[in-house]
Every structure is written in C-alpha cells, then in structure tokens.
C-alpha positions as a Markdown table, in Angstrom:
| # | Residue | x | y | z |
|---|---|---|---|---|
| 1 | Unk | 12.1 | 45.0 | -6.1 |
| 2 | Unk | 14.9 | 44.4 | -8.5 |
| 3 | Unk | 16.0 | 46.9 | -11.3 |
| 4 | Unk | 15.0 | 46.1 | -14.6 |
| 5 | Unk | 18.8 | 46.1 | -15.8 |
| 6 | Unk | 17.8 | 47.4 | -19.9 |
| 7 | Unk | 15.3 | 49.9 | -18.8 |
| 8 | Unk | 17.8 | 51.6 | -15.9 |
| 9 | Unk | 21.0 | 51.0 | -18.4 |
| 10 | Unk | 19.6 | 52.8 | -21.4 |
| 11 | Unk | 17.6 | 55.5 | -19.3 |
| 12 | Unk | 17.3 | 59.0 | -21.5 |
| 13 | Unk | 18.2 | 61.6 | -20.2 |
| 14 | Unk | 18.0 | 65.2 | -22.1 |
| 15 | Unk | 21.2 | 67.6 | -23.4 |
| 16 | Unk | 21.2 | 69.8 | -20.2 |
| 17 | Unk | 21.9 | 73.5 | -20.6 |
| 18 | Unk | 23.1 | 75.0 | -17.1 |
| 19 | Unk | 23.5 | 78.4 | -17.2 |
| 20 | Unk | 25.1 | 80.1 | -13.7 |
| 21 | Unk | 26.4 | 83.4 | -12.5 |
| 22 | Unk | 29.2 | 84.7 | -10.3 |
| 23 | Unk | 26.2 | 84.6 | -7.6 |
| 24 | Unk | 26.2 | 80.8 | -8.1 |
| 25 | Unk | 29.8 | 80.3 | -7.9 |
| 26 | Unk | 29.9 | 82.3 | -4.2 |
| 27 | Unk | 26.5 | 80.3 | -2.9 |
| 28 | Unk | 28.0 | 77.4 | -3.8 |
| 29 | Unk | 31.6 | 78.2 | -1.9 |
| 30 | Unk | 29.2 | 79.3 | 1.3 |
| 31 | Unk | 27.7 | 75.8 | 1.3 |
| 32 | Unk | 31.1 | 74.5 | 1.6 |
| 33 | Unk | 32.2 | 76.9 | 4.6 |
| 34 | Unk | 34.6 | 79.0 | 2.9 |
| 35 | Unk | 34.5 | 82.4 | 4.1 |
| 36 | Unk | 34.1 | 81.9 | 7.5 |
| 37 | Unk | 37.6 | 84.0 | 8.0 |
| 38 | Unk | 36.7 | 86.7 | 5.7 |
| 39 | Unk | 40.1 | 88.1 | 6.0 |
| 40 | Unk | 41.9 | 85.1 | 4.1 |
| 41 | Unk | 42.5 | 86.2 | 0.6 |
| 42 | Unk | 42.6 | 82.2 | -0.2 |
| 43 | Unk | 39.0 | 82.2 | 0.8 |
| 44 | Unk | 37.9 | 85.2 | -0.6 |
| 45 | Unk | 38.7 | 84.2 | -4.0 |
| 46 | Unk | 36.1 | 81.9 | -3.7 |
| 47 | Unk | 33.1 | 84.5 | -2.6 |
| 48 | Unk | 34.5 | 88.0 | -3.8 |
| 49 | Unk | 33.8 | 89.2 | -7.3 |
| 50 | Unk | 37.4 | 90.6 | -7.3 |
| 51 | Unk | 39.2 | 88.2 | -9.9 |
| 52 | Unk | 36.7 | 85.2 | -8.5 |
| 53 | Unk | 37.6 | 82.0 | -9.4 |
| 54 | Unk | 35.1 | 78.4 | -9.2 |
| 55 | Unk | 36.0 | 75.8 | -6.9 |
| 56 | Unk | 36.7 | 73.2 | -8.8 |
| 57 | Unk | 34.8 | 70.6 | -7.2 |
| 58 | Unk | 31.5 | 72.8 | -8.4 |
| 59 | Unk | 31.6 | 70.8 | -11.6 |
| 60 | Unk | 29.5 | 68.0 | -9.5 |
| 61 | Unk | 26.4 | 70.5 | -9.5 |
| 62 | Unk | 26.7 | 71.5 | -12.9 |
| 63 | Unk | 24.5 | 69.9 | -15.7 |
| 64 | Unk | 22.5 | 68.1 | -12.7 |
| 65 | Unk | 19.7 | 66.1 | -13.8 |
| 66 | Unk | 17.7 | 65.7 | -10.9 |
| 67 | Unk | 16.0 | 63.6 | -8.4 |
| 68 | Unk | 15.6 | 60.8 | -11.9 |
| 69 | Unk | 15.5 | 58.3 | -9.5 |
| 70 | Unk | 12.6 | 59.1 | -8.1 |
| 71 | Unk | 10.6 | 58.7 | -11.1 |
| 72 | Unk | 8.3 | 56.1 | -10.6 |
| 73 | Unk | 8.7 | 54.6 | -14.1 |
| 74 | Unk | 12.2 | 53.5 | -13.1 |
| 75 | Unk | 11.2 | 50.8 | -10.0 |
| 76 | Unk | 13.7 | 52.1 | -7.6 |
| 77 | Unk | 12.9 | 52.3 | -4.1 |
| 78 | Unk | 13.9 | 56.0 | -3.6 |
| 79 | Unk | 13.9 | 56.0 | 0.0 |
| 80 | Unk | 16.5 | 53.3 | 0.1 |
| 81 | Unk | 18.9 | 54.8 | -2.1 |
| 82 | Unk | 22.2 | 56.3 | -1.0 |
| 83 | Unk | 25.1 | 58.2 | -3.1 |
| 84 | Unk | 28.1 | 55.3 | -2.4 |
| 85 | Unk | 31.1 | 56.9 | -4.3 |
| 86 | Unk | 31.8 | 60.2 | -6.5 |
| 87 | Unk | 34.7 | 60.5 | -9.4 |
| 88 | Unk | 35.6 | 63.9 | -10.9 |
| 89 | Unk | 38.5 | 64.5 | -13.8 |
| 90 | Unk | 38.6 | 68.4 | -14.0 |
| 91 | Unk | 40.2 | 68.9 | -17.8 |
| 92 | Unk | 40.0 | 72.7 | -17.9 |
| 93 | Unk | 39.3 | 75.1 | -15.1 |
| 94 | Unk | 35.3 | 75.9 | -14.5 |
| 95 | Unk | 34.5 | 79.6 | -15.7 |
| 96 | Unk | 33.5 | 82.0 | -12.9 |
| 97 | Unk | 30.1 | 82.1 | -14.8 |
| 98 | Unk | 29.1 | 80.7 | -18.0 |
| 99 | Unk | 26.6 | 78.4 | -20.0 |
| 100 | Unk | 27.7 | 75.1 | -20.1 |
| 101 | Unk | 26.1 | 71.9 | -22.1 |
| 102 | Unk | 26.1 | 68.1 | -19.9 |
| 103 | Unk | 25.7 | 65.1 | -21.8 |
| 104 | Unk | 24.3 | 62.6 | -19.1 |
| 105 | Unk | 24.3 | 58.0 | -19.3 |
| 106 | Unk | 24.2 | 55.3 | -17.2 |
| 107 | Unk | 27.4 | 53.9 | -17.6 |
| 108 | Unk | 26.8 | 50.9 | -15.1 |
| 109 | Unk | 24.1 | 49.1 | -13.1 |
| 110 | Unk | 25.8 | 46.5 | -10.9 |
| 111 | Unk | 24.0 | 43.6 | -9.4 |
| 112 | Unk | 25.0 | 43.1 | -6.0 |
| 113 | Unk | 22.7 | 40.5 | -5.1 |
| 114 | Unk | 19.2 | 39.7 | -3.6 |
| 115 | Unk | 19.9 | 40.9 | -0.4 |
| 116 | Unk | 23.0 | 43.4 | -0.7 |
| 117 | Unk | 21.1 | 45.6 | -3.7 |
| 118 | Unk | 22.8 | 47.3 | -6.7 |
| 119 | Unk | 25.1 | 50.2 | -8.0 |
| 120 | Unk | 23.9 | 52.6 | -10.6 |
| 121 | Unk | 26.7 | 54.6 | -12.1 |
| 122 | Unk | 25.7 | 58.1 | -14.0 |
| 123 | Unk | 28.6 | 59.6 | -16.3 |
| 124 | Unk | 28.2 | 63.3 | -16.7 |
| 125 | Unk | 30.7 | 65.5 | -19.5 |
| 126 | Unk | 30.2 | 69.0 | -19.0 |
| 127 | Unk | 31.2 | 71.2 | -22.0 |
| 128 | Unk | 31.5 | 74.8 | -22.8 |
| 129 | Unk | 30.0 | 76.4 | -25.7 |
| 130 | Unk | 32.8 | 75.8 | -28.3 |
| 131 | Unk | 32.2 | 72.2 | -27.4 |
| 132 | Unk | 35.7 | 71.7 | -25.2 |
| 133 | Unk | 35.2 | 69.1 | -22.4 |
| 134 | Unk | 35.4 | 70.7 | -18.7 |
| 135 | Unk | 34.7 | 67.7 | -16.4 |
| 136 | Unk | 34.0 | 64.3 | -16.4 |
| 137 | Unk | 31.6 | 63.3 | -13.5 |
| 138 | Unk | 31.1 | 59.4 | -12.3 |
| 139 | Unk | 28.0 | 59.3 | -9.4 |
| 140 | Unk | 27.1 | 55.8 | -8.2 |
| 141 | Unk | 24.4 | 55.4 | -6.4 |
| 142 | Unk | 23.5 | 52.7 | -4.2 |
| 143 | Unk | 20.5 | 51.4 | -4.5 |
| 144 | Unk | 20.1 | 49.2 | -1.1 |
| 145 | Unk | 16.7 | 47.6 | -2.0 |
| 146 | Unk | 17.2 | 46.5 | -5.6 |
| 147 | Unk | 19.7 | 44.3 | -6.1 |
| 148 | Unk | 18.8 | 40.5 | -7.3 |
| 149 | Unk | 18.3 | 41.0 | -11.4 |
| 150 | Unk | 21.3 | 39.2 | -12.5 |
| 151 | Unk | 22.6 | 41.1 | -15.4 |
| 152 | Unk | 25.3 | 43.0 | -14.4 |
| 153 | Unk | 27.8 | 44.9 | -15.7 |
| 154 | Unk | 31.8 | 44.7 | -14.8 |
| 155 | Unk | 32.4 | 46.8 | -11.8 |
| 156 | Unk | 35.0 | 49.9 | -12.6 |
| 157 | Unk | 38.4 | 49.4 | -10.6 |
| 158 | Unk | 38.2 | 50.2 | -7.4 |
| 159 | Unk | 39.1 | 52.6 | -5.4 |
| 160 | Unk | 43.1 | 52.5 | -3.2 |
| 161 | Unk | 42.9 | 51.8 | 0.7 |
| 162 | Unk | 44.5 | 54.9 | 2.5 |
| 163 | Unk | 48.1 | 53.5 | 4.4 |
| 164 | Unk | 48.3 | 52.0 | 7.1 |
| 165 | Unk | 50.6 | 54.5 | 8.4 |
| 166 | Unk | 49.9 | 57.9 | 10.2 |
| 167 | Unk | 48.5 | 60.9 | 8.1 |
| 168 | Unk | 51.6 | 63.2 | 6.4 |
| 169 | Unk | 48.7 | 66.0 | 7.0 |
| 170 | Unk | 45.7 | 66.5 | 8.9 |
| 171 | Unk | 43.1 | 69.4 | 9.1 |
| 172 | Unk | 40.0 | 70.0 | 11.1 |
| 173 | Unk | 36.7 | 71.7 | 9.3 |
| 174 | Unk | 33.9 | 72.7 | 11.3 |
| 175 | Unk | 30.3 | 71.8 | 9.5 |
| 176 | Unk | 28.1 | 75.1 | 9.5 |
| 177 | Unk | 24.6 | 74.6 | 11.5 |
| 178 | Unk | 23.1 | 75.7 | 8.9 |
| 179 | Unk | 25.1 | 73.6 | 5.8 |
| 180 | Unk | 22.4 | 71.7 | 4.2 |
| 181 | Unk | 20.2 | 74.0 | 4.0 |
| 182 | Unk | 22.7 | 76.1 | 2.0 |
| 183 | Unk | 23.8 | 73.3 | -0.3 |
| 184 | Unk | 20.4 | 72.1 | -1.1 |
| 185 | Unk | 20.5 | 75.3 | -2.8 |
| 186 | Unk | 23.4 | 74.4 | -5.4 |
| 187 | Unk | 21.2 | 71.5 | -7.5 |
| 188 | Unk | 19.9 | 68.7 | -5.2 |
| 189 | Unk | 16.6 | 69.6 | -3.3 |
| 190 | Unk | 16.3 | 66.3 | -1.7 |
| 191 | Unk | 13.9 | 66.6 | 1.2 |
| 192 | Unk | 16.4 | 64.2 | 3.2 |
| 193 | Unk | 18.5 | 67.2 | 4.2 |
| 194 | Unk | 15.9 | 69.4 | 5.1 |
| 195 | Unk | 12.8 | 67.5 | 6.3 |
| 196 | Unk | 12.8 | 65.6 | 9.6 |
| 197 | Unk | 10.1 | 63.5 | 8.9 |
| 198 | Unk | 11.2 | 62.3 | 5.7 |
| 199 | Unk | 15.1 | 61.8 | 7.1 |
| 200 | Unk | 13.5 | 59.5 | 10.0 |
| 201 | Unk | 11.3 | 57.9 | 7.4 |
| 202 | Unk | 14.6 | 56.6 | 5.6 |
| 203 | Unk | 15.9 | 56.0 | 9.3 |
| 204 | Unk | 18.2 | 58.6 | 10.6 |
| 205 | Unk | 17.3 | 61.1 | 13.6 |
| 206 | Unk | 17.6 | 64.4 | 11.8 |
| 207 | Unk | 18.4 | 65.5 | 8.5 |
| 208 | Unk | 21.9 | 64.7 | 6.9 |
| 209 | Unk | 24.0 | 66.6 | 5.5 |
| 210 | Unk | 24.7 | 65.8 | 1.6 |
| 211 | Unk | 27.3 | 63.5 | 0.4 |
| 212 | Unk | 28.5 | 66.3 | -1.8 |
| 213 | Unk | 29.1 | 69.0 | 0.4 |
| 214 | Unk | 31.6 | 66.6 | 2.8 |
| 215 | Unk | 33.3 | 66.1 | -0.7 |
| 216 | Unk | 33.6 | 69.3 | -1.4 |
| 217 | Unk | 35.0 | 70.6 | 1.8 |
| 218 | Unk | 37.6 | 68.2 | 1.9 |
| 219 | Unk | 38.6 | 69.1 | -1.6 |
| 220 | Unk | 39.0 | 72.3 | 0.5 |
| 221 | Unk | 41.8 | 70.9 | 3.1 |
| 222 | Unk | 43.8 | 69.1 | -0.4 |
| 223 | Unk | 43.9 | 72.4 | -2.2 |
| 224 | Unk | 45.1 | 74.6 | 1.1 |
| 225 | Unk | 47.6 | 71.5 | 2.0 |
| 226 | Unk | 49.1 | 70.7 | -1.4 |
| 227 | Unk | 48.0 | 73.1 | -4.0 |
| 228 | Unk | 48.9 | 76.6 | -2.4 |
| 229 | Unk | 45.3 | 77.0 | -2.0 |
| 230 | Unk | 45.5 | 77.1 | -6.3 |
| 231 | Unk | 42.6 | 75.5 | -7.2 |
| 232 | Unk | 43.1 | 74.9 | -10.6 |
| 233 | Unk | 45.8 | 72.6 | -9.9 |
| 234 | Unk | 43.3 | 70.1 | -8.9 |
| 235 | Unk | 42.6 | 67.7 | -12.0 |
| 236 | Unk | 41.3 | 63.8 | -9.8 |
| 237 | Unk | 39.3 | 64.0 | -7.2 |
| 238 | Unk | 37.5 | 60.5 | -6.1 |
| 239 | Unk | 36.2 | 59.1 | -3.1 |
| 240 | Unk | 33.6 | 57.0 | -1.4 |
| 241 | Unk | 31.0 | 58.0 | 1.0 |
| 242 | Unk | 31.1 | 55.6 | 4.2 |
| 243 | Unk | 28.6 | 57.2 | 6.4 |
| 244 | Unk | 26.4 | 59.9 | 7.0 |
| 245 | Unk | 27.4 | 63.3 | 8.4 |
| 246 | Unk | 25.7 | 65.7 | 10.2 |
| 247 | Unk | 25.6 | 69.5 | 10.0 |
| 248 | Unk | 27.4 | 71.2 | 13.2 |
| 249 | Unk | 29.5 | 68.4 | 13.2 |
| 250 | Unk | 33.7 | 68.7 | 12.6 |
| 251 | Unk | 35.5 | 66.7 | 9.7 |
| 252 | Unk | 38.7 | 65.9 | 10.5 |
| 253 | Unk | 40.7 | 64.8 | 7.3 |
| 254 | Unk | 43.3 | 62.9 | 6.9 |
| 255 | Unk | 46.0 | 62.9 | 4.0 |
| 256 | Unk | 49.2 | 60.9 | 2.5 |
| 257 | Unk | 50.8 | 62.6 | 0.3 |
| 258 | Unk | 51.9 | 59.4 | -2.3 |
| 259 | Unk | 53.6 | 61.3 | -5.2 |
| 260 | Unk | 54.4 | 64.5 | -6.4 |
| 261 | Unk | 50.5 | 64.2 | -8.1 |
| 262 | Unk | 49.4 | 61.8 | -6.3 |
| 263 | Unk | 47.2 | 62.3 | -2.7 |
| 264 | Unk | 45.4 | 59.5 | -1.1 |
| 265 | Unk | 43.0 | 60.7 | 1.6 |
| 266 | Unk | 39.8 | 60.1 | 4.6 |
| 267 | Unk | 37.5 | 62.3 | 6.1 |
| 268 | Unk | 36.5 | 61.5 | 9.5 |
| 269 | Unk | 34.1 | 63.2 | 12.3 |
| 270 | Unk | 35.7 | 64.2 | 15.2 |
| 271 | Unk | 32.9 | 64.3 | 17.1 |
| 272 | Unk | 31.7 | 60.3 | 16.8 |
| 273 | Unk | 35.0 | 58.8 | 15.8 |
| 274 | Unk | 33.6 | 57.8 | 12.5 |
| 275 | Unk | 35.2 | 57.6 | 8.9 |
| 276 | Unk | 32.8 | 59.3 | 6.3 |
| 277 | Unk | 34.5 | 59.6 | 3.6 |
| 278 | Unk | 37.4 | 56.6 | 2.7 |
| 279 | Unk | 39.4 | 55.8 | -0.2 |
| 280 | Unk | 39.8 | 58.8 | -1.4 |
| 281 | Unk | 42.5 | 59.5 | -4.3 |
| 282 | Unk | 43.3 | 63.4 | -5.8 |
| 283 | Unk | 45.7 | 64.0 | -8.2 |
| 284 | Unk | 47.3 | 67.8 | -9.0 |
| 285 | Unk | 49.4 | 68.8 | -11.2 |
C-alpha cells in the first residue's frame, strides 16, 4: 500500500550510542575478505591489533538503527524492500575503537508512482564524544510495493554514468562462502542473508549477500588501486546497488580514474556477467 508520506518523513528515531572494540573493527574487515593473504601487511592492518586501523567504509554499520522498517506501524511491505543506493562522506578517520553518538532522519521519501514504488532516504551523522562529526551516511531504500502517495520530495542529484571507455583499472575479489553469515554480524541481522525460506519468500533461490558487504569490498580494490592501500585517504564513497550478489561468487571491479580525487567505478560478477554495483563515484584526497 502506499507510504503515508508525514508519518515515514518525520519518523523518530532515538540518539544512538554505539560503542565497539578492536574486536569489532577486525570482524567487520573478515566480512569484507581481507585477510585472506595473511602475509600482506596492507591487509593486516585491518585484522591485527598492531597499530590497527578501521576501514573506512565501517562508518555504514556504526550508529545502525535497525530493521525500522519492519515495524508494522510504518505500512511498509518489508519483504518488498530493497537497499537501492549508499552515500558516505568520511570527515575524520574512524577510531580503532571508541564510543560514538548517530543522530538518524529521513531526509527523503520519493514517490515513484503506483506501480514503480518509492525511495526512502535515511541521513545518519556519526560523532565522537567531543561532538566532532566522523561520517555522514545517505541509505535509500527502495521500497518496490509502496509507491502511489503523491507527495514527494525533490530527488537528490544523481549519481555519474561510469565512461563509456575501457576501465584505467580492474581487480578481481573472490566472495567468501561463508560472507553473509559474517557480515550479518556487523549490524544488520536480516534473515534474507541467512534464511532460505525467507530469501525464496522475497523471490531469490538462496540467500543474498548484503548490499553493504559488495560496497565495502570494492571500497577495498579503490584504496589498494589509488590510495597506497591508505585508507584514510578515502573521504566519498557512493554508489548504487543494481543487483543481487551471491556469496562464493567473484566481483570483478571496474575503475576510471577521472581526476587526481576523483574515481568513478562498477562492480560486476564474473561469474554471471552481471553489473551489481553501478555509478559509483569516490573521491581521495
């Protein structure tokens, strides 16, 4: 049915306090793959106590506020709703471990139509305890069986069409097996990427892996292509999720290197011949 556009856009959500440990930061770098070659010092960083450092695209987890969605109150058909595109700005590097404070809206709910559903766009700022801003987080999720309310509000800009042209860089990332299972573990228990009844119940043949997880490992292959594997120099990252992806599978991503700052970038799997991840845009410095 369609959203109720005042109830969805002014939805309260509580001043989340996420507190994580160094044992966080290295589950959360698994789930990703890193550390498969646990001789690469550029992977160990990631997973070894020695001088560990966050990846950066770990803000996504941080301050999560939970399945909300599937609160019955809100009308949303849960089953039908998929994560469409995620936008991170990363202002200051993410502590190793720390307690951090999210501030969570809805910044947009976008009426699609009766028949092609709706966008829901959740704004996350993750601070630190002196109050500095971290991360900015964008998640829109689409909503595939809700659109028709009329009230809208003005879709952000959207998001640049990789070139034409071949790649500048390309590098191949096999899926763990076992990936959403690990992940899951980071923030979003979603029975979708665990349960096979309830992933053929929202029509796929076995559970997917999350969105998140492809996003983060190809934050992986810009960082070791164009950052010298320095994660910190990582401050954009944005891109849209264009079909599901499948643990055991191999992501083959594809870069064009724009600027000096400026990488545009898809994900695709080898495997099927598929793009999963598209228009994506990074920016280092």
């Amino acid at each position: 049915m369609p959203i109720d556009y005042q109830l969805i856009k002014n939805w309260q959500f509580p001043e989340i306090k996420h507190t994580y440990t160094e044992k966080d930061t290295m589950l959360y770098a698994l789930s990703l793959g890193i550390g498969q070659d646990s001789l690469d010092p550029k992977q160990l960083q990631y997973v070894y106590e020695k001088e560990l450092k966050a990846f950066p695209t770990m803000a996504v987890i941080l301050g999560y506020p939970g399945l909300w969605m599937n609160n019955p109150e809100t009308k949303i058909n849960f089953l039908k709703i998929v994560h469409g595109e995620q936008r991170l700005r990363l202002h200051h590097p993410l502590p190793s471990s720390s307690t951090l404070n999210a501030k969570i809206r809805v910044s947009h709910v976008i009426d699609k139509g009766a028949d092609k559903g709706a966008l829901v766009i959740v704004e996350r700022k993750i601070y630190d305890q002196d109050g500095t801003l971290l991360a900015t987080t964008d998640q829109t999720t689409f909503c595939r069986a809700d659109g028709g309310f009329g009230q809208s509000d003005e879709a952000p800009p959207a998001l640049p069409k990789v070139p034409e042209r071949a790649p500048d860089s390309l590098e191949e990332l096999p899926i763990l097996p076992q990936a959403a299972i690990i992940y899951r573990l980071n923030a979003d228990p979603n029975p979708l990427h665990i349960d096979p009844d309830t992933a053929k119940a929202a029509g796929y043949d076995k559970p997917i892996l999350h969105g998140l997880c492809t996003y983060g490992m190809v934050a992986r292959a810009i960082v070791d292509t164009y950052c010298d594997s320095v994660a910190e120099r990582l401050v954009r990252f944005d891109a849209r999720f264009s079909a599901p992806v499948f643990p055991g599978e191999t992501l083959v991503v594809e870069m064009w290197r724009q600027s000096e700052s400026e990488i545009l970038f898809q994900a695709k799997v080898k495997e099927r011949g598929i793009i999963v991840l598209s228009n994506g845009i990074s920016e280092i410095k």
